[in-house]
N, C-alpha and C positions, 0 to 999 in steps of 0.2 A: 714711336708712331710709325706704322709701318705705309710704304709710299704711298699705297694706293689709297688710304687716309688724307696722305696730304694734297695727291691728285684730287682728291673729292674736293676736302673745303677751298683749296684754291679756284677750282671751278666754279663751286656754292660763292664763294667770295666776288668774284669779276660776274659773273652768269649775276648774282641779286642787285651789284651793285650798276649795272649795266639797264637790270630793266625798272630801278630807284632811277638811274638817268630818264629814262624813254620814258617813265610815269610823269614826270615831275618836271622836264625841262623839253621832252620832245626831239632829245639828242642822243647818240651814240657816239662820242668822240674819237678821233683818231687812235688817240692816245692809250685808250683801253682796250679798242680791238687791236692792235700793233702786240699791245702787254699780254690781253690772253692767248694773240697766235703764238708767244712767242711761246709762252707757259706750255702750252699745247703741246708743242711739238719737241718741249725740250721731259714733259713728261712723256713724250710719246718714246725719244729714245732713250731717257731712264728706264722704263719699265719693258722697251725690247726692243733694242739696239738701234742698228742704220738700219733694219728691217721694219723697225717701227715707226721709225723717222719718217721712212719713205712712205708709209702707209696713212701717218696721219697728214702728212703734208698732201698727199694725193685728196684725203676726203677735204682738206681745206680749199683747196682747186678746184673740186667737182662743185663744196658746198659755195663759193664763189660765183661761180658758173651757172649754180641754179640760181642763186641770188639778184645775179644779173640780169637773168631771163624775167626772174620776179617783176625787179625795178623796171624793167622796160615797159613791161605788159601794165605799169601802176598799179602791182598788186602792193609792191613791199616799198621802202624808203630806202633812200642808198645806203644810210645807215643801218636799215634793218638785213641788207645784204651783208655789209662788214663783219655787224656783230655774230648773223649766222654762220660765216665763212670759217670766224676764230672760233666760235665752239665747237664746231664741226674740227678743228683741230686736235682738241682735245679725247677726239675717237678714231680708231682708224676707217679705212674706205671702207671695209666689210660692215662698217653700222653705217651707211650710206644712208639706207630705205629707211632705218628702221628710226634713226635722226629726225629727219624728213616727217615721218608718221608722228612721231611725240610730237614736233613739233607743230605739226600741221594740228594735230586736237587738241593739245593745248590753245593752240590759234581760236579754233574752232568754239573751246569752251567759254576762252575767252571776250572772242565776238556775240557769243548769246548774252553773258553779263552785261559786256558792255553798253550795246542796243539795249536791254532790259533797263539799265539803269538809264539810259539817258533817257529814256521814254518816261519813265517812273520819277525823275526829278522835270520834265517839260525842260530837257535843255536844249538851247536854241542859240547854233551859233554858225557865222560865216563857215562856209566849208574851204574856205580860204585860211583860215585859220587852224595853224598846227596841232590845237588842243581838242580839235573837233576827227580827230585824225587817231582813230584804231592804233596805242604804244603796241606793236608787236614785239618787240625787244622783251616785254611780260611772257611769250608764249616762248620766244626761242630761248630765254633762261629757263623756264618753266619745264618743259621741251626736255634739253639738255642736263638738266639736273634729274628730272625723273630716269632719262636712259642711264646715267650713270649709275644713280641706286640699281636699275634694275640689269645693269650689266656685272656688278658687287655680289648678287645674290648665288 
C-alpha cells in the first residue's frame, strides 16, 4: 500500500470519526485533535522530509489562527478551531486557501441541510442548548477529505 493510501484513510479515519463526534455528542476532544496533528505532521515529513514537516506544521499554525479569529467572532466552537487546525496538518501551507474554501462550502452546504431539515421536522429548541448548534466538525471533515482526493488526482 503505498503512503499516500495510508495518508488518505488515516485522515478518512480521524476526519469521519471526528465529525461521528460533533454529530452525535457536540464534542471534538482533545485527545483526537492532539492524534490527527500529530498524524499530520508525521505524514507531512514521511512524504517530504523537514521541508515538509515545516510546511505542514506552518498550515497548522495559520489554520489555528484562523480558527481562533473564528471562535472569537462566534462563528466556530473551540473545538471546531482544534479540530480545523489538526486537519489543516495534514496539508501543507500552500493548500492554505484552498482548505479554507473546501471547507468553507462544505460549511456552506451543510448549513442549507441543516436549516432545511430543522424547519422541515418544526424543531424547536433553546439556543442554549448544544444540539441546537450547527456540528461544523461535519464540514471541516467533509472539507478536508474532498481536498485530499482532489489533491491525489
Amino acid at each position: 500500500m503505498a503512503l499516500t493510501s495510508i495518508w488518505l484513510a488515516v485522515l478518512g479515519a480521524t476526519s469521519g470519526l471526528g465529525a461521528l463526534l460533533d454529530a452525535f455528542t457536540r464534542k471534538l476532544p482533545n485527545w483526537l485533535c492532539i492524534a490527527m496533528a500529530i498524524a499530520g505532521l508525521t505524514f507531512g515529513f514521511l512524504l517530504d522530509g523537514w521541508t515538509g514537516l515545516g510546511l505542514h506544521a506552518l498550515h497548522g499554525v495559520l489554520a489555528f489562527g484562523i480558527g481562533f479569529l473564528l471562535f472569537s467572532w462566534g462563528v466556530f466552537g473551540g473545538g471546531d478551531g482544534k479540530f480545523y487546525a489538526a486537519s489543516a496538518t495534514f496539508f501543507p501551507a500552500t493548500k492554505v486557501l484552498m482548505l479554507f474554501v473546501a471547507m468553507t462550502f462544505a460549511g456552506f452546504v451543510l448549513a442549507l441541510v441543516w436549516f432545511a431539515a430543522k424547519r422541515g421536522f418544526k424543531v424547536r429548541q433553546r439556543s442554549q442548548d448544544d444540539f441546537a448548534k450547527l456540528p461544523y466538525g461535519i464540514a471541516i471533515a467533509i472539507g478536508s477529505i474532498a481536498l485530499a482526493i482532489y489533491t491525489l488526482q
